[in-house]
BAMAR-292485 format. One record per residue: residue number from 1; x, z, y of N, C-alpha, C, O in turn. Coordinates in steps of 0.02 Angstrom, whole numbers, always signed. Atoms other than C-alpha are relative to their C-alpha. Example, Ala and Ser with C-alpha at 12.3 -4.5 7.8 and 13.67 -1.06 7.14 Angstrom:
2
   k    n_x    n_z    n_y   ca_x   ca_z   ca_y    c_x    c_z    c_y    o_x    o_z    o_y
   1    +45     +0    -59   +615   +390   -225    +45     +0    +60    +97    +33    +59
   2    -42     -3    -59   +684   +357    -53    -39    +37    +55    -14    +45   +110
***
This chain:
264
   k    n_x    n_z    n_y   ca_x   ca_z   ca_y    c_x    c_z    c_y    o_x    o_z    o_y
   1    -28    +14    -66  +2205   -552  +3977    -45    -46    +41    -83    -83    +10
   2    +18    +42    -41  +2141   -640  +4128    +41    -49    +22    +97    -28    +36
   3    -38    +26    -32  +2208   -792  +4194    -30    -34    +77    -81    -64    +94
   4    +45    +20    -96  +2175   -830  +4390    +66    -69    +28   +127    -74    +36
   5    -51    +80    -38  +2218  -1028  +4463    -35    +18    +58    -89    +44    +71
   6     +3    -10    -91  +2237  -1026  +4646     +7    -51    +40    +61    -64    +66
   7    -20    +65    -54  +2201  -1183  +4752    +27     +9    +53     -4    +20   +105
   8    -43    +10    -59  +2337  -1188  +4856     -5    -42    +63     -8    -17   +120
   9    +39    +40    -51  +2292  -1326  +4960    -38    +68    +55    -12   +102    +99
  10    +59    -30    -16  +2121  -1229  +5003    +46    +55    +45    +48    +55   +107
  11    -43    -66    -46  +2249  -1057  +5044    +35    -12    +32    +52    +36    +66
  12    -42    +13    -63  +2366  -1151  +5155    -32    -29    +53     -3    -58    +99
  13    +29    +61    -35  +2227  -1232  +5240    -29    +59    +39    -19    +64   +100
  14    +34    -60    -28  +2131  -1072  +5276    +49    +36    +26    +33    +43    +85
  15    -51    -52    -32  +2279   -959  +5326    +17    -40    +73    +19    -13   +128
  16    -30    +43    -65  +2335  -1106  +5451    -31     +7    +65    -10     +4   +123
  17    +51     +2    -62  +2192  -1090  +5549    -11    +58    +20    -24    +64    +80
  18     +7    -52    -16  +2176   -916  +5538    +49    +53    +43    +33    +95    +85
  19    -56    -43    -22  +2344   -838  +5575    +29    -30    +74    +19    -90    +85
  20    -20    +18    -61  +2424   -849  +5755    +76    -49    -10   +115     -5    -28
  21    -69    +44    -17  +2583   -966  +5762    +69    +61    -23    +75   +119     -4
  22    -73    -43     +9  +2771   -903  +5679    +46    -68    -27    +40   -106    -75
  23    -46    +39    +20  +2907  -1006  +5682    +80    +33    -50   +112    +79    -25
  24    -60     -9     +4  +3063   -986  +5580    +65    -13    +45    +68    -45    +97
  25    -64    +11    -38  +3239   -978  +5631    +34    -66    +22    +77    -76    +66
  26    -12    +92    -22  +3246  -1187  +5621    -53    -17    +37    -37    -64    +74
  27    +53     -6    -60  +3087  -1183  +5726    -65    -44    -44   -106    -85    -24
  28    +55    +39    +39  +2977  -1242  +5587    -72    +73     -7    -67   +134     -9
  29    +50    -18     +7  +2806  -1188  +5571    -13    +54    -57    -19    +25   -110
  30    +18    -45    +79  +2771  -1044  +5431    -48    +43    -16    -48    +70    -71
  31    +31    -49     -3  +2646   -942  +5460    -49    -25    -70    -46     +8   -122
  32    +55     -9    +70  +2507  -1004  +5324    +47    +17    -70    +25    +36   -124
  33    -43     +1    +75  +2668  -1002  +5198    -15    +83     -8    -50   +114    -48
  34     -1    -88     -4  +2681   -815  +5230    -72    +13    -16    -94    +46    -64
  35    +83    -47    +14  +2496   -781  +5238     -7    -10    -81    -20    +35   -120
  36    +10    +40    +89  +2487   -881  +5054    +36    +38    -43    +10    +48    -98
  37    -24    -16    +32  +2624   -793  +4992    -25    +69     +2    -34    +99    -51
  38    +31    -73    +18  +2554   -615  +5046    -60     +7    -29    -77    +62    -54
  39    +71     +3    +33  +2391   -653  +4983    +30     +9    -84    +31    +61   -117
  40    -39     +6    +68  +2483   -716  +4811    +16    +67    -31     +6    +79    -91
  41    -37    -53    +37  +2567   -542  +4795    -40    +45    +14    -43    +91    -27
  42    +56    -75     +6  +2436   -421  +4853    -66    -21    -85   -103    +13   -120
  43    +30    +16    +65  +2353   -506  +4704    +23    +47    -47     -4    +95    -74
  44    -32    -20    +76  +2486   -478  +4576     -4    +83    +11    -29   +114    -37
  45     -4    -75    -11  +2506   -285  +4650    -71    +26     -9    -71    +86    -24
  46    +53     -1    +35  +2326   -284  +4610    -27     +4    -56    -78    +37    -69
  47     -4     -4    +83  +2334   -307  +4435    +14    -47    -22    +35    -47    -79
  48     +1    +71    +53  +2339   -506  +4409    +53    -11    -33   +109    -27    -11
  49    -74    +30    +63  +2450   -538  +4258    +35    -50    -17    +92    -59    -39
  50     -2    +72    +18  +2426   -702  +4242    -13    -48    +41    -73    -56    +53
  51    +33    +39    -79  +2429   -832  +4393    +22    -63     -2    +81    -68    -22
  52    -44    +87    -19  +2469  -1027  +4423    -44    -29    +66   -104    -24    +78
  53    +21    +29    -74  +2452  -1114  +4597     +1    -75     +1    +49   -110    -14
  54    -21    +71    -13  +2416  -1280  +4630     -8    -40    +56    -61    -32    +87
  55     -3    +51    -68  +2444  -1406  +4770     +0    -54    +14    +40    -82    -23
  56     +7    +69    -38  +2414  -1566  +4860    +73     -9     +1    +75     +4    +61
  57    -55    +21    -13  +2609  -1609  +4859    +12    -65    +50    +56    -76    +91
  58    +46    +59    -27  +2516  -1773  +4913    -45     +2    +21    -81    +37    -14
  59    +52    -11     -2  +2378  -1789  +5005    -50    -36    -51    -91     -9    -88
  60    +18    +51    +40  +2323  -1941  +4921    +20     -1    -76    +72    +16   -105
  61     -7     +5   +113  +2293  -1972  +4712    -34    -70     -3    -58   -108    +40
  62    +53    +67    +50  +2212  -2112  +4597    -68    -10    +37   -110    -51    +20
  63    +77    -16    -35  +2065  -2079  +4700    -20    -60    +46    -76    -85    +55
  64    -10    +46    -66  +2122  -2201  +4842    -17    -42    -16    -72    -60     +5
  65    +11    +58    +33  +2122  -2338  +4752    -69    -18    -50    -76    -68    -84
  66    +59    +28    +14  +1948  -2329  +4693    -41     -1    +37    -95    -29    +25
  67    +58     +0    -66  +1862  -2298  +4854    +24     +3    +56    +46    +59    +72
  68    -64     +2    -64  +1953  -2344  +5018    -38    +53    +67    -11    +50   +122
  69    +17    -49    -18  +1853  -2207  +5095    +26    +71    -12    +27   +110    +35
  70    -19    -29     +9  +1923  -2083  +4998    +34    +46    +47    +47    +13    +97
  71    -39    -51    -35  +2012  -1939  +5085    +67     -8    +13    +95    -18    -40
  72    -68    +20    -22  +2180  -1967  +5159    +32    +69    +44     -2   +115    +67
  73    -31    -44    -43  +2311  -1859  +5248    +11    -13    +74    +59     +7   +107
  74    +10    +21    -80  +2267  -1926  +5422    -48    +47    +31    -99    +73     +7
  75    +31    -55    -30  +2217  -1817  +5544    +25    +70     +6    +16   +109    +53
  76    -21    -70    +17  +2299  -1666  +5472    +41    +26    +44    +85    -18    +45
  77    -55    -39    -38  +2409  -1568  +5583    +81     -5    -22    +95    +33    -69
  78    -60     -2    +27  +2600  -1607  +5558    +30    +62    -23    +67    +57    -73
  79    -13    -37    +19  +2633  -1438  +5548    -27    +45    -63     +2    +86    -99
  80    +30    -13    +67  +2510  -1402  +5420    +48    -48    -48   +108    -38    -57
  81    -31    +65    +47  +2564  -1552  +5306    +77    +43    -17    +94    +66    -72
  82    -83    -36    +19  +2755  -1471  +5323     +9    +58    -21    +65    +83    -26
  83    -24    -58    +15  +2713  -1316  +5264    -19    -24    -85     -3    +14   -131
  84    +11     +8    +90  +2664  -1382  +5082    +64    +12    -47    +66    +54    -92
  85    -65     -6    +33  +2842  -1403  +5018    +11    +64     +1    +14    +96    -51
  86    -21    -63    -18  +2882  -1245  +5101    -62    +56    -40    -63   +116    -26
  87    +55    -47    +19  +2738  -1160  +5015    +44     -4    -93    +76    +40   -122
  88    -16    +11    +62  +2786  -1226  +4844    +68    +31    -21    +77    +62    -73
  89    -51    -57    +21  +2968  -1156  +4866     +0    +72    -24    +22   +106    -70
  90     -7    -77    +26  +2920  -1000  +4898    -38    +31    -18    -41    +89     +1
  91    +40    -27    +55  +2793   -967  +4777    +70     +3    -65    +96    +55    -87
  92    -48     -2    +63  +2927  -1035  +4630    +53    +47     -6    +67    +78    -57
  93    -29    -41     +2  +3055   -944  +4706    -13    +82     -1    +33   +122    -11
  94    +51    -63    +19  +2922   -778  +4697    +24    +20    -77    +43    +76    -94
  95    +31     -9    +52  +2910   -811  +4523    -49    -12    -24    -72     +9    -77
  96    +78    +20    +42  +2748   -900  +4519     +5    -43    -21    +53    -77     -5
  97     -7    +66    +28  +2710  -1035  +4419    -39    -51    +67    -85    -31   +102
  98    +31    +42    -65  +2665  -1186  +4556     -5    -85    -31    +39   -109    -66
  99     -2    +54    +40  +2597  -1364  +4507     +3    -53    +71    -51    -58   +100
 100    -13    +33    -57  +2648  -1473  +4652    -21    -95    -21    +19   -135    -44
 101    +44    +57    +33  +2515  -1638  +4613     -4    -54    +43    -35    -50    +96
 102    -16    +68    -50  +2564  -1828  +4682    -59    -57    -29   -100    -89     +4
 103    +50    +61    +46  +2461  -1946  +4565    -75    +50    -25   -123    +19    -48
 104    +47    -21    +19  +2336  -1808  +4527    -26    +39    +67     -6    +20   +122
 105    +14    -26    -75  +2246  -1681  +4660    +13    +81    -39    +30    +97    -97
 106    -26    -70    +21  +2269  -1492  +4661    -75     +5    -58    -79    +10   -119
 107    +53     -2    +52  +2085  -1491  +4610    -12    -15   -106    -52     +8   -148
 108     -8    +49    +75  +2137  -1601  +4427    +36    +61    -40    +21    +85    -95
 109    -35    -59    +21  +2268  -1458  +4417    -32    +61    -22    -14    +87    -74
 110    +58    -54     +7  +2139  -1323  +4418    -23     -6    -59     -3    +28   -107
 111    +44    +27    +48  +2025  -1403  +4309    +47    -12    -74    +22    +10   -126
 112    -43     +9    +61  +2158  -1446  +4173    +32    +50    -26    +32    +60    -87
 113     -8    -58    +26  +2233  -1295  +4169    -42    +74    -27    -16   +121    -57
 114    +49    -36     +7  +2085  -1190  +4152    -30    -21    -70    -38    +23   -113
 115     +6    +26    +63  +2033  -1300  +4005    +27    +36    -57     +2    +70   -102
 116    -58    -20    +46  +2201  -1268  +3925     +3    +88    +12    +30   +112    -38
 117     -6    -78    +10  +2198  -1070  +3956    -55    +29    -43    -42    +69    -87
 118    +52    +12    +48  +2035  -1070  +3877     +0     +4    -58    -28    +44    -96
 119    -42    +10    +83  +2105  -1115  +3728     +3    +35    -34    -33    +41    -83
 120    -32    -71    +22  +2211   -955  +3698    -52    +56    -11    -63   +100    +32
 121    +50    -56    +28  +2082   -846  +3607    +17    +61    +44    -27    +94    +72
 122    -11    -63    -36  +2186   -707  +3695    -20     +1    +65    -23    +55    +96
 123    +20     +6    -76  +2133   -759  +3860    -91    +19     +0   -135     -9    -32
 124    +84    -21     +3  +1952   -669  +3899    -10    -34    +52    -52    -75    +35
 125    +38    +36    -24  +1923   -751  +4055    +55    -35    +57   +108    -12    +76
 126    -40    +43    -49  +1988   -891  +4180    -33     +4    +58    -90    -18    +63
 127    +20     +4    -78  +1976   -856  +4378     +9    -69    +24    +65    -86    +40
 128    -32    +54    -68  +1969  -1022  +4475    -14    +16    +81    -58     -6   +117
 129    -12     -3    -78  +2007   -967  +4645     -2    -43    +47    +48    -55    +81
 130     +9     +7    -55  +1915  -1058  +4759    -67    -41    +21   -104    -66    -22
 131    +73    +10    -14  +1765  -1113  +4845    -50    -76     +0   -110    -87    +11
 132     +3    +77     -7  +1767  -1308  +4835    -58    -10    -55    -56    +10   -113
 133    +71    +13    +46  +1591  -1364  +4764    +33    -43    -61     +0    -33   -113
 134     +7    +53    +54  +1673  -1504  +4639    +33    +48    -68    +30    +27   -126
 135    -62    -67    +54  +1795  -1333  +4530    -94    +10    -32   -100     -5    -91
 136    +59    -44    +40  +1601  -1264  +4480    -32    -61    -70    -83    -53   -104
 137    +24    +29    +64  +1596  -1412  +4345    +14    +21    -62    -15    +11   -115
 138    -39    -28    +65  +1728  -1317  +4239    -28    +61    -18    -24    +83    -76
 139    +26    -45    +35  +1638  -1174  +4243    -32     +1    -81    -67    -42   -108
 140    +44     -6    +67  +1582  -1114  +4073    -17    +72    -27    +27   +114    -33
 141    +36    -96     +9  +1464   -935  +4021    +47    +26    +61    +73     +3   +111
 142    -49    -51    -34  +1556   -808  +4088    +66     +5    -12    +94    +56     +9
 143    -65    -19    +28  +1732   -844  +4007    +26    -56    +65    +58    -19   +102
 144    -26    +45    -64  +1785   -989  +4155    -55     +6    +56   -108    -25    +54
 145    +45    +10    -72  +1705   -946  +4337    +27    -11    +48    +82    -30    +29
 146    -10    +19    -66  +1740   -978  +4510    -10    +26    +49    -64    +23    +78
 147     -3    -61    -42  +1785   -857  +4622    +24    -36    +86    +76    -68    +94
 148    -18     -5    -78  +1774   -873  +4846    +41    +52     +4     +7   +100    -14
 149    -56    -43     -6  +1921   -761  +4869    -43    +34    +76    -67    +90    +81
 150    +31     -4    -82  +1847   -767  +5069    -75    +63     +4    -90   +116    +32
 151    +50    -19     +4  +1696   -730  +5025    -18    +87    -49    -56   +135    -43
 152    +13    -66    +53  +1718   -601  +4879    -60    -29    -43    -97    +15    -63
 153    +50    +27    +41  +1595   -706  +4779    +32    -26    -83    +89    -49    -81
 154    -37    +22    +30  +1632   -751  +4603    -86    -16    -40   -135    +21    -35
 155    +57    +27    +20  +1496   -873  +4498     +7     +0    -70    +65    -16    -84
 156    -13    +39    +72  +1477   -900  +4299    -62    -62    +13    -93    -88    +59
 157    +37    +63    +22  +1381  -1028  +4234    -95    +20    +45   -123     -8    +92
 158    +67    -29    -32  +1204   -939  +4282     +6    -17    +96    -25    -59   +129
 159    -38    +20    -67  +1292   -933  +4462    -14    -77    +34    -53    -94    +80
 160     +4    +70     -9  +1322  -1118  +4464    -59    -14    +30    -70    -26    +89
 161    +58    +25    +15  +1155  -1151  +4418    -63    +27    +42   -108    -15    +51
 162    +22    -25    -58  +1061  -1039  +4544    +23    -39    +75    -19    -56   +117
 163    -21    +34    -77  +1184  -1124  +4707    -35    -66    -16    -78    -84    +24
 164    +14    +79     -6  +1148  -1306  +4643    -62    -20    -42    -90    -75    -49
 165    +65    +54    +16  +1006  -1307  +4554     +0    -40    -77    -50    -52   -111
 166    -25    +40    +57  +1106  -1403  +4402    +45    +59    -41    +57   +113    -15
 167    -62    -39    +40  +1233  -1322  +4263    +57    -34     +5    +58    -90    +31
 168    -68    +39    -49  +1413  -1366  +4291     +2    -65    -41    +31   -106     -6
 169     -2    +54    +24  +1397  -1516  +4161    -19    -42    +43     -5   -101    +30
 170    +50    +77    -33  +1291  -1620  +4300    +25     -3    +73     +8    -46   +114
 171    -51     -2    -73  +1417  -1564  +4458     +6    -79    +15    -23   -108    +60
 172    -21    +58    -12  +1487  -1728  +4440    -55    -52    +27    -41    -88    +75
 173    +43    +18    -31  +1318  -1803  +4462    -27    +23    +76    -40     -6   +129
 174    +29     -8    -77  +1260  -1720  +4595    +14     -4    +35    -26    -11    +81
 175    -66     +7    -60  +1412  -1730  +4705     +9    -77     -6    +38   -102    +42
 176    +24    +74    -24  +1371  -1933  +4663    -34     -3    +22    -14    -35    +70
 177    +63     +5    -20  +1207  -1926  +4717     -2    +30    +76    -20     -7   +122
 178     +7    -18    -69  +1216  -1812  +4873    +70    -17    +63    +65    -28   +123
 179    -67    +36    -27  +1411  -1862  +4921    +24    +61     -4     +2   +109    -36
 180    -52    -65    -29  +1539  -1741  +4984    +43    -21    +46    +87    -63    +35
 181    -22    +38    -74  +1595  -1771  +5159    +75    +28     +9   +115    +15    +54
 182    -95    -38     +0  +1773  -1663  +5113    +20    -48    -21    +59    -75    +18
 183    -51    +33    +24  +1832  -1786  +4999    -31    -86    +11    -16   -131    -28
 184    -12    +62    -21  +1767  -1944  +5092    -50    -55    -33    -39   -114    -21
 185    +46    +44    +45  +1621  -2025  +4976    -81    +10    +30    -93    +69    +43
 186    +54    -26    -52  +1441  -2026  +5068    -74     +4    -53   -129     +9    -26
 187    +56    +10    +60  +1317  -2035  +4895    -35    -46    +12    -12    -98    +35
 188    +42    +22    -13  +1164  -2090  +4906    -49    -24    +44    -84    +25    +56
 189    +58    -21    -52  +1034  -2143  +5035    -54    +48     -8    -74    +30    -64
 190    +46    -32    +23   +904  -2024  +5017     -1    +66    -40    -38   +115    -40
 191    -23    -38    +62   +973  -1934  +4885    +12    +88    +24    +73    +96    +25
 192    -25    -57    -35   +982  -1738  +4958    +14    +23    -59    +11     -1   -116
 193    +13    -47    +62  +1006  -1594  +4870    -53    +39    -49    -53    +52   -109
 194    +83     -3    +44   +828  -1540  +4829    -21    -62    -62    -32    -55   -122
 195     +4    +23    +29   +803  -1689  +4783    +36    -28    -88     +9    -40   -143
 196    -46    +20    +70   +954  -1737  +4650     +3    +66    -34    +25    +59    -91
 197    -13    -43    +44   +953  -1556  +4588    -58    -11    -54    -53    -12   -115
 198    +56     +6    +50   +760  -1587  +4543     +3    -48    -82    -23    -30   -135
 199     +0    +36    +34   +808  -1742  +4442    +50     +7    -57    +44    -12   -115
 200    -59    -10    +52   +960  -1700  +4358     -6    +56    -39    +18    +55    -96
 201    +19    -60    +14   +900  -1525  +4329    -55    -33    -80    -69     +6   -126
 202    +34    +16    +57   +798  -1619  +4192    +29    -60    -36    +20    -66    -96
 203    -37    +40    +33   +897  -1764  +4158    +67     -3    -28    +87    -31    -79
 204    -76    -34     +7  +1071  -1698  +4166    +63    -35    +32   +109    -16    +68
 205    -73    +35    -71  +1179  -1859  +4227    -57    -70    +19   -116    -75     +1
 206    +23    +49    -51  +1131  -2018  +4329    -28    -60    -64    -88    -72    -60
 207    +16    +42    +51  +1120  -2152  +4162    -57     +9    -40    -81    -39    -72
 208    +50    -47    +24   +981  -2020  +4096    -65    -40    +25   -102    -77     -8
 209    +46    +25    -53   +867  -2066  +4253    -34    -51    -19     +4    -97    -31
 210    +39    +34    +22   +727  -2167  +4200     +5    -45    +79    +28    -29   +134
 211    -12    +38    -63   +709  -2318  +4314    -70     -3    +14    -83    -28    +68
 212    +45    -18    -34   +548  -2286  +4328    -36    +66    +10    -52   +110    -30
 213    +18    -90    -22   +484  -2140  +4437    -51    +49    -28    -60   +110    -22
 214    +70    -14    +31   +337  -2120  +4350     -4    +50    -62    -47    +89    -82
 215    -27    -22    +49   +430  -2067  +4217    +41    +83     -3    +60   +122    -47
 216    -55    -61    -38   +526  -1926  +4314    -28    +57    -16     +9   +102    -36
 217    +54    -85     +8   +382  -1777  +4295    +22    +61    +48    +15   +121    +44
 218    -41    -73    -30   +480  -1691  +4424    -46    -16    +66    -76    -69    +74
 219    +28     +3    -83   +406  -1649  +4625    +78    -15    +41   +123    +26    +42
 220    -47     +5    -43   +533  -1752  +4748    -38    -40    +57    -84    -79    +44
 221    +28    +35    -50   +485  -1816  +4911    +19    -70    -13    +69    -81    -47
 222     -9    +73    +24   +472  -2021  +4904    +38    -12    -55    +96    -32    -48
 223    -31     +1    +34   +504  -2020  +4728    +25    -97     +3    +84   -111     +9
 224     +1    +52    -22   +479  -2219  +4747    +79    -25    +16   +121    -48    -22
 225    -57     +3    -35   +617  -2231  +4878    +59     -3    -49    +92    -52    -69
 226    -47    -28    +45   +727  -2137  +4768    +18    -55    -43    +67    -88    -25
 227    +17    +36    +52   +700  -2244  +4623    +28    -66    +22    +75    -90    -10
 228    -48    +67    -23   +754  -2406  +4715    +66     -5    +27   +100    -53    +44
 229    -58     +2    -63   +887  -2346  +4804    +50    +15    -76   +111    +11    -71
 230    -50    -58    +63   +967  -2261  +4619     -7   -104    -45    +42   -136    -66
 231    -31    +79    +34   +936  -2461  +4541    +16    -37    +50    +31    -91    +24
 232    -51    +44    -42  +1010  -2547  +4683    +51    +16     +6    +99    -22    +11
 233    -97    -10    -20  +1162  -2434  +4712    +19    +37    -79    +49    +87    -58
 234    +16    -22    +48  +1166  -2370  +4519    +90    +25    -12   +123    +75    -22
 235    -96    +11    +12  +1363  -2448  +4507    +45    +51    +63    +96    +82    +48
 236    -42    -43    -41  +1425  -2353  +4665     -7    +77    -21    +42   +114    -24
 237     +1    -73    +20  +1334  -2178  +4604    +37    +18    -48    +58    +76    -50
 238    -33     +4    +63  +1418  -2210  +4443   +105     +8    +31   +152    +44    +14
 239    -96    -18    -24  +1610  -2232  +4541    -17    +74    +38    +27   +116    +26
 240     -4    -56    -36  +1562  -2085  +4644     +1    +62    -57    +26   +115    -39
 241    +11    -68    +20  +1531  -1960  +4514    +84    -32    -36   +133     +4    -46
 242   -128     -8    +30  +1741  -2030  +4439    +42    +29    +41    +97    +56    +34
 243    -48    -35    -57  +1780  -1980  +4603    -14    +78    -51    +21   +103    -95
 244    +31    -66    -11  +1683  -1819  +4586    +30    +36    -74    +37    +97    -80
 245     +0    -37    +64  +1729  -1793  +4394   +101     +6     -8   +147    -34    -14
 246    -73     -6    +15  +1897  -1688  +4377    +34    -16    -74     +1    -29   -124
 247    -28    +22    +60  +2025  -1724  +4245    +47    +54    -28    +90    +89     -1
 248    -33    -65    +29  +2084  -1610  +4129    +44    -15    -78    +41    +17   -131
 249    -41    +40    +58  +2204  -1719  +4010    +73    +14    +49   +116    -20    +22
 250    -62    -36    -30  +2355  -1650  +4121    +39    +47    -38    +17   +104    -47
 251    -51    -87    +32  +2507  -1537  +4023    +25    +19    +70    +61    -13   +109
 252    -47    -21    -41  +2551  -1435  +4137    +26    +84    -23    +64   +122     +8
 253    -65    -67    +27  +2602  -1272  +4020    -18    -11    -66    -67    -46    -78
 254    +14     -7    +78  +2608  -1247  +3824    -27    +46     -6    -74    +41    -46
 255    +10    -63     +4  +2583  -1073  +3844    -14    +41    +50    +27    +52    +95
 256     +9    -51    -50  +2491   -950  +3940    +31    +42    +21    +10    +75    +69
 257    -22    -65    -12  +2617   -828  +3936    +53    -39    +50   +103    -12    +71
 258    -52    +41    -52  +2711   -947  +4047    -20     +6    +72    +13    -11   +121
 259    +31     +6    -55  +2590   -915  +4172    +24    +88    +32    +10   +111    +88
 260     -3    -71    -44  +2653   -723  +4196    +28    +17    +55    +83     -2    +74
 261    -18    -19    -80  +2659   -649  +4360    +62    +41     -9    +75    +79    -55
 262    -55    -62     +7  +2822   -564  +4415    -25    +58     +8    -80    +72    +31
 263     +3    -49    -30  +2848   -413  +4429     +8    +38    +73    +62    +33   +102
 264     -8    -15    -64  +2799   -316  +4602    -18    -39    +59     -7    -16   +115
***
């Protein structure tokens, strides 16, 4: 069997923007719920057997509190924000399984459950549905990849390692090193992506990194630079990749077969 996780977040975020305005009969906002939920079921009528959704219930996690930059639910559109609950109903009431995440992020959800499906020898391969650069750490071979739904793209490990340069073990690094301006952390000075793929691409995480450049054997522009800027800010690259590194010590099923799609 296959099992396919679906960042919800990501699909209520994209439909919102995409679809024209529908209010319900209380005059609330619904249209990304609907788009989310027809997406959801042209899936299962597709073939998927096996599905779990997960969501921001919160915007905010554990995250906040280690970097007051972090990503927050400010800004967001009220009517976006109000369709989350409403999304989560009516997936459960579908019949899908839905992980609605306050202290964790949908992302943690992903990542943990993908772990745990893994597991089940019977499971041949785990879809993570969706395009967010920090999901391509869980990748692994070809049995856990990471599928753009949007796009029609789907990556294994080879994948990964072609977009970034790194294998998904050093995600977490590199998303310290270069930042990620979605979830609010700005990396390094200097630090691009050419550059941190070159280094990690041979070292693997940030503690690896010789402190002196000399030592590096790799081609980066001002390796120098680099080199001072990675022992002066060493402790922040180090919180940035906790941001960056998902958590996958979450129960959120015993059993895969818990994850089955309804019928129709």
């Amino acid at each position: 069997m296959d099992v396919y996780l679906v960042d919800g977040t990501y699909e209520l975020f994209r439909h919102y923007y995409a679809l024209p305005s529908a209010r319900d009969q209380d005059g609330r906002e619904v249209a990304a719920v609907r788009g989310v939920l027809a997406s959801v079921r042209g899936m299962i009528k597709g073939g998927v057997t096996h599905i779990g959704v997960a969501t921001d219930h919160v915007i905010e996690s554990f995250r906040n509190g280690l970097w007051p930059g972090y990503k927050t639910g400010e800004g967001i559109e009220p009517d976006l924000v109000a369709q989350f609950p409403l999304l989560e109903e009516a997936l459960s009431g579908y019949g899908v399984v839905v992980w609605p995440m306050v202290e964790f992020e949908a992302d943690d959800a992903l990542a943990a459950a993908a772990e745990a499906a893994a597991r089940d020898a019977r499971v041949e391969r785990v879809v993570i549905c969706t395009p967010d650069k920090d999901l391509a750490q869980c990748v692994r071979g070809s049995r856990i990849v990471q599928m753009d739904r949007r796009k029609g793209v789907t990556r294994d490990e080879a994948g990964v390692m072609e977009k970034f340069g790194v294998p998904p073990a050093s995600i977490p690094d590199y998303l310290a090193l270069v930042g990620d301006a979605a979830d609010g952390y700005p990396g390094l000075p200097g630090w691009g992506a050419k550059s941190s793929a070159a280094v990690l691409a041979r070292f693997g995480h940030i503690e690896s990194i010789p402190v002196d450049w000399h030592e590096w054997g790799v081609k980066v522009a001002s390796p120098s630079a680099l080199a001072d800027t990675l022992v002066r800010e060493r402790e922040r690259a180090l919180l940035f990749r906790t941001l960056a590194t998902l958590r996958t010590d979450i129960a959120l099923f015993d059993d895969v077969d818990q994850l089955r799609a309804p019928l129709g």
